[in-house]
C-alpha positions in Angstrom: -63.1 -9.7 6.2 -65.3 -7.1 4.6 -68.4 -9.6 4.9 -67.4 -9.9 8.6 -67.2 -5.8 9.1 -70.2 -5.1 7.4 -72.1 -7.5 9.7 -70.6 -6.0 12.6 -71.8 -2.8 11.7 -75.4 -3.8 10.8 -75.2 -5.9 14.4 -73.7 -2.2 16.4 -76.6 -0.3 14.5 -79.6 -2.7 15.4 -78.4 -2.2 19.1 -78.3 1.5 19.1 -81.8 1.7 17.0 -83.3 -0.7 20.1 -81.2 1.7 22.8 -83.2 4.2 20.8 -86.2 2.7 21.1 -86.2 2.4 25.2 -85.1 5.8 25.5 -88.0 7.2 24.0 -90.7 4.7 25.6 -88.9 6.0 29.3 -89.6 9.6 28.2 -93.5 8.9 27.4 -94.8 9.3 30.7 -97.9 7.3 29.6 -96.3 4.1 28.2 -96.8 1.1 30.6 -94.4 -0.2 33.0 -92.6 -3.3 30.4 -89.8 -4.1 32.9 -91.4 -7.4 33.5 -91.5 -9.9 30.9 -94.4 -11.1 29.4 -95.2 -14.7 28.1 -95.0 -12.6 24.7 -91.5 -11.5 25.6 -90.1 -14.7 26.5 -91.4 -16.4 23.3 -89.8 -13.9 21.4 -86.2 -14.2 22.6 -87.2 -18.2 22.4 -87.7 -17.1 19.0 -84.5 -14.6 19.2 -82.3 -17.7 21.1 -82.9 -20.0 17.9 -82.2 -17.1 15.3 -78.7 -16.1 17.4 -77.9 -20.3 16.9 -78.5 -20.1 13.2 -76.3 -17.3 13.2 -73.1 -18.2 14.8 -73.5 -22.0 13.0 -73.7 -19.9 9.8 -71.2 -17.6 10.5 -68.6 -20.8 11.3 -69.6 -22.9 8.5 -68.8 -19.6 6.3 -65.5 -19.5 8.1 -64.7 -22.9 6.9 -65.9 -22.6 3.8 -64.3 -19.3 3.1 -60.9 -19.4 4.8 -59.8 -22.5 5.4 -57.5 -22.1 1.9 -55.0 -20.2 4.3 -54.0 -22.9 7.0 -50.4 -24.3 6.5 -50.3 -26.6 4.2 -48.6 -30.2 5.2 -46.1 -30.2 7.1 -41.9 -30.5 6.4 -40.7 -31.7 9.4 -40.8 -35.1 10.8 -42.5 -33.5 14.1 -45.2 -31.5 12.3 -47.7 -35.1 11.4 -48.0 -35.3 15.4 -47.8 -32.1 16.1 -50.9 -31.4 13.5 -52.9 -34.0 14.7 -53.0 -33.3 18.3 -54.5 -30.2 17.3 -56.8 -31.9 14.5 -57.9 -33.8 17.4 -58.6 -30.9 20.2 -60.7 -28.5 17.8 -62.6 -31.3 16.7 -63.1 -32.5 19.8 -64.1 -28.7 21.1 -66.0 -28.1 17.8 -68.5 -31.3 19.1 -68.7 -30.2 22.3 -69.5 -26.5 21.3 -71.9 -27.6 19.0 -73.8 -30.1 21.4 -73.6 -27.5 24.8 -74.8 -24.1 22.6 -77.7 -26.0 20.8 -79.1 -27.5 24.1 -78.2 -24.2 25.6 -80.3 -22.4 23.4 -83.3 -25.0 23.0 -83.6 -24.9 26.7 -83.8 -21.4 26.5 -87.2 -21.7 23.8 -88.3 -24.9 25.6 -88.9 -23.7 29.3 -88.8 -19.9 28.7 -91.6 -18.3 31.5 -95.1 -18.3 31.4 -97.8 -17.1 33.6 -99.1 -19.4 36.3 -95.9 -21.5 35.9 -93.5 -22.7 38.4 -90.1 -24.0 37.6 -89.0 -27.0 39.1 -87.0 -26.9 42.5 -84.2 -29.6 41.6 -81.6 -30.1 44.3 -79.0 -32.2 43.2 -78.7 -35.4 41.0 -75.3 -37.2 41.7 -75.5 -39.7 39.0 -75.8 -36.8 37.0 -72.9 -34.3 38.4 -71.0 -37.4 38.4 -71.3 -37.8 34.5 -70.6 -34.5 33.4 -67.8 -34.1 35.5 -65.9 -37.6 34.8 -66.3 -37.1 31.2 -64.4 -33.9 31.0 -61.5 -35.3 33.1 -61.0 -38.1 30.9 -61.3 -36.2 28.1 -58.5 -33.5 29.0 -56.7 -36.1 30.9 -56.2 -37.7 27.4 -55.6 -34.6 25.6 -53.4 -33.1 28.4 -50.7 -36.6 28.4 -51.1 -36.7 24.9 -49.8 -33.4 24.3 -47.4 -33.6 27.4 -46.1 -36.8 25.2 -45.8 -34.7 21.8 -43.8 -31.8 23.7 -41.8 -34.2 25.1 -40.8 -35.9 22.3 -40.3 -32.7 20.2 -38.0 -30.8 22.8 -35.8 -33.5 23.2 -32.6 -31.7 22.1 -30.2 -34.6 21.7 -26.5 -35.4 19.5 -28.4 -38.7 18.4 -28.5 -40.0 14.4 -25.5 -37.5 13.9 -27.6 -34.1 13.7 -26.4 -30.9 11.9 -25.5 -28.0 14.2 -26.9 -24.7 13.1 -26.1 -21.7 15.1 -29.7 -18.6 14.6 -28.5 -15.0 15.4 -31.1 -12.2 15.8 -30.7 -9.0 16.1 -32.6 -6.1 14.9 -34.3 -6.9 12.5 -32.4 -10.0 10.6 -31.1 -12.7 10.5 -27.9 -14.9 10.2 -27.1 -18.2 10.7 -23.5 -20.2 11.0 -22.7 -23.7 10.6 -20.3 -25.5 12.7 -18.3 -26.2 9.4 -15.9 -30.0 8.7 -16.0 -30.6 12.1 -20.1 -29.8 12.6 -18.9 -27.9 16.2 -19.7 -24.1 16.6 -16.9 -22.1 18.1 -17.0 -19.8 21.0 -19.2 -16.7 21.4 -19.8 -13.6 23.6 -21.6 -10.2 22.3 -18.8 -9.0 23.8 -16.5 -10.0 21.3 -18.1 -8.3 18.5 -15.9 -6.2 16.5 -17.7 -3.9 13.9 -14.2 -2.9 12.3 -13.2 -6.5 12.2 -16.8 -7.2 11.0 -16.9 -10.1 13.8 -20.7 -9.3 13.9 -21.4 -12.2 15.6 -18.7 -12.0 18.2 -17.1 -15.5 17.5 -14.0 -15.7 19.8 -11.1 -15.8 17.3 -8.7 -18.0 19.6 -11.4 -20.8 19.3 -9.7 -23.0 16.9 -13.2 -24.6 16.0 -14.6 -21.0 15.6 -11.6 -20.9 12.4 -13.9 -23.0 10.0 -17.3 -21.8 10.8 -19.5 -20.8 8.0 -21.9 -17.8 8.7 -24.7 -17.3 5.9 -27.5 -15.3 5.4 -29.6 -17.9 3.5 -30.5 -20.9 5.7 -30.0 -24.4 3.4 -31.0 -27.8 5.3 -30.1 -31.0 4.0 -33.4 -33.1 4.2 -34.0 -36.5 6.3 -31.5 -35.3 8.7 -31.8 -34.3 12.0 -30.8 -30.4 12.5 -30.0 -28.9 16.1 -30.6 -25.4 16.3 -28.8 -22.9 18.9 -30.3 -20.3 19.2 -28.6 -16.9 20.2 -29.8 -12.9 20.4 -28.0 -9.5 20.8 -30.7 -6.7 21.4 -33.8 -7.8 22.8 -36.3 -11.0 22.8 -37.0 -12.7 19.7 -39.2 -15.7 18.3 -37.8 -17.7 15.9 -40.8 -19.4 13.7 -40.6 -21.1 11.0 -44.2 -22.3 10.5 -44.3 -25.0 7.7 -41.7 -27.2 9.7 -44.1 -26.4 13.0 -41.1 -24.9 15.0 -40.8 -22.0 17.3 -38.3 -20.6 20.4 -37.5 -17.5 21.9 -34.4 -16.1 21.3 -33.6 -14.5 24.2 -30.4 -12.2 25.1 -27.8 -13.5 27.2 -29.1 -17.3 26.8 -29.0 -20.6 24.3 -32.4 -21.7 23.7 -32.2 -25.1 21.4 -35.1 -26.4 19.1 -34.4 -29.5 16.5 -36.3 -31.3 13.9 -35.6 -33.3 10.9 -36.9 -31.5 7.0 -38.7 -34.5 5.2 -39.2 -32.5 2.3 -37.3 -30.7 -0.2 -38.3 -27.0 -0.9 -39.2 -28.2 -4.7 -41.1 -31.2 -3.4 -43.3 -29.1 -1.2 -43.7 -26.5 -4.3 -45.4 -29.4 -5.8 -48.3 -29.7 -2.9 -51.5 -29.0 -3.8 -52.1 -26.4 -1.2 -48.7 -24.9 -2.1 -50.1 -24.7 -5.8 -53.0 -23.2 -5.0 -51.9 -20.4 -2.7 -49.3 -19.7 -5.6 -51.9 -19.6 -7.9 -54.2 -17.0 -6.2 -51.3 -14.9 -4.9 -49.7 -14.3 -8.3 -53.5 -13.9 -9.4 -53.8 -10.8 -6.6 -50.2 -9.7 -7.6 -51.0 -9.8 -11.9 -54.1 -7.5 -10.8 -52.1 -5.5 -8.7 -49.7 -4.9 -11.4 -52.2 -4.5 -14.0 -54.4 -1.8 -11.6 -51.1 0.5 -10.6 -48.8 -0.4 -14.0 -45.8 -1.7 -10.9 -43.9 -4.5 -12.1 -44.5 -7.5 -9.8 -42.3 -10.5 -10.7 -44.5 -14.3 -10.0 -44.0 -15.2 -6.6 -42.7 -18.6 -5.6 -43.5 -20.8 -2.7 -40.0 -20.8 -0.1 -39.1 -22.1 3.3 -39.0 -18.9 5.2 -37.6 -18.2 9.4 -39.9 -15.3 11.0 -39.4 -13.6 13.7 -42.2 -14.3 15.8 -42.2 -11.7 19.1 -42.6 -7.7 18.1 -39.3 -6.4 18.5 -39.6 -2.9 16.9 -40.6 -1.1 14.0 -38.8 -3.7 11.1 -40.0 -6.1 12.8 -42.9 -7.5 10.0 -39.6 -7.5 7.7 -37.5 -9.5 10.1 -37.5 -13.3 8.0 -34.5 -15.4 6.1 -35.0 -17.6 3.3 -34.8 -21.5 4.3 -33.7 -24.2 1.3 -34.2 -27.7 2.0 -32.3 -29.6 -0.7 -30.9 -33.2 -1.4 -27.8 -33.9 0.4 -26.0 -33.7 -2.5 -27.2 -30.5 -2.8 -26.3 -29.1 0.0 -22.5 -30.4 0.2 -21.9 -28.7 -3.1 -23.5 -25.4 -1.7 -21.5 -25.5 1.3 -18.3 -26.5 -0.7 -18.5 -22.6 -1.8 -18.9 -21.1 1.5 -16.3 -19.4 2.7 -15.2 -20.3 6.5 -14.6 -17.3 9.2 -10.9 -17.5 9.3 -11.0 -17.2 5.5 -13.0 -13.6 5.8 -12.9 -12.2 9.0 -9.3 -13.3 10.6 -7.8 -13.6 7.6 -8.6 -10.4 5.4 -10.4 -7.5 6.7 -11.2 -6.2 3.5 -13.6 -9.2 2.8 -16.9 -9.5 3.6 -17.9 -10.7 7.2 -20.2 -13.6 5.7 -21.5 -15.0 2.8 -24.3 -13.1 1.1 -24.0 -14.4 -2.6 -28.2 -15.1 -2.4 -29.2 -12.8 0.3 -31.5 -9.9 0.3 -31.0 -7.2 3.4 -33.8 -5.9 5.3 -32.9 -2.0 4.1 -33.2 -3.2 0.1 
């Protein structure tokens, strides 16, 4: 980024030192009239055309080289591989075509710049040509367009096949919580209007729901992987995003609607630990963190790679700190965890002196 600034800057002050420049030649009442170009002139910005090429190829094969380390690494949903390669597809495919269209752009630009005595070609119209370049982009973003039509499709398909878990998301400013439909994997009833602060019914789950009684609301998302989760989405205050990038999955959460979104984890949070990409970004984040530590003397404990839900939509002044922790684990796994969660009618309707939901592993936004 600092590369990037200080090029900027260097770019801004050539400008002003050539603005410079034509201010003082318009304020010499003797300098000649060099409003119209000479051949000089246009061999130059040939010259100039070529060197502006050379730049921007420069400056993207820097970009590659330089920051490419921070994509996503592969993804954890069964979704992501198609999802990923639709887009591996489109900026390659734009990548070639930017390439081909800037370099003839700019050679044209050297090759037939003006001289004196010379007259440019009048050329009308060539069908065979128009034709070409037109059919080739249609069939091009034809492909790309059904392709990716094909790939939404399939990914929004919401649907109670291969026995899904249902998993309830609640925003609100700015966290997090989610709730499990519990034995009988159905959410009970909700309405913002039912929320009870005093009761601690936070979530306004409508207590003569008899499949509300067994719910389990958490504050630590855990996902058994290879199966299918449905997600139900739900807000109170305003409109918010949930993203949870390394499964490739986003939806609004928007007040006074459902919004749905499901995919199936294919890999457990210490299997994707175990990625080379995940290894390395652990590896130069703890590196930055250890010279951190080392430069200010403030303990920074290693950080480790996790699942994490974002919100995605600026929704006020916490929102950066907005996020939940997501475990993906082995079945097993996560039939033990949930064997320790305690259901809604054993905290809320049955003792109002215990806590409103689970938050054994949970860190609040405030600490």
């Amino acid at each position: 980024m600092t590369t990037l600034l200080t090029l900027a800057v260097l770019v801004l002050v050539a400008i002003a030192i050539w603005q410079l420049t034509k201010i003082f030649e318009l304020s010499q009442l003797k300098t000649e009239n060099h409003q119209i170009a000479t051949d000089s002139d246009n061999k130059n910005n040939g010259y100039m055309l070529f060197a502006f090429l050379v730049f921007i190829y420069g400056i993207t094969i820097f970009s590659f080289w330089k920051y490419s380390k921070f994509l996503l690494p592969e993804a954890g949903s069964a979704h992501g591989e198609e999802y990923d390669s639709l887009m591996l597809v489109s900026m390659v495919i734009i990548f070639i075509v930017q390439t081909l269209t800037q370099a003839l752009l700019h050679y044209f630009g050297y090759k037939y710049s003006g001289k004196k005595g010379q007259k440019a070609l009048f050329y009308a119209d060539n069908d065979r040509l128009e034709f070409i370049w037109t059919i080739i982009p249609v069939i091009v973003l034809a492909g790309l367009i059904l392709w990716g039509l094909y790939t939404w499709t399939t990914i929004m398909d919401v649907n109670d096949e291969d026995d899904p878990l249902i998993v309830e998301l609640y925003a609100q400013q700015f966290n997090w919580t989610a709730r499990y439909g519990g034995g009988d994997n159905v959410l009970g009833g909700s309405n913002v209007r039912m929320i009870d602060i005093d009761k601690a019914n936070v979530l306004g789950l409508d207590e003569s729901d008899t499949y509300a009684h067994d719910d389990v609301i958490v504050k630590e998302l855990h996902l058994p992987v290879g199966r299918k989760v449905n997600f139900k989405m739900r807000s109170q205050d305003v409109l918010h995003s949930a993203y949870m990038p390394h499964f490739r999955a986003q939806m609004n959460c928007v007040p006074g609607m459902i919004t749905e979104f499901s995919f199936t984890p294919i890999y457990t949070t210490e299997e994707m630990r175990s990625n080379p990409d995940v290894l390395d970004k652990v590896k130069r984040t703890n590196k930055i963190r250890a010279e951190k530590a080392a430069s200010t003397g403030e303990a920074l404990d290693p950080w480790e790679f996790d699942y994490i839900l974002l919100c995605n939509k600026i929704c006020g002044k916490s929102h950066y700190n907005m996020q939940m922790k997501i475990i993906v684990e082995t079945e097993e796994e996560y039939n033990a965890w949930m064997k320790d969660q305690s259901t809604f009618a054993e905290t809320v309707m049955k003792d109002d002196t215990a806590p409103a939901f689970n938050t054994v592993s949970s860190v609040s936004v405030g600490e």
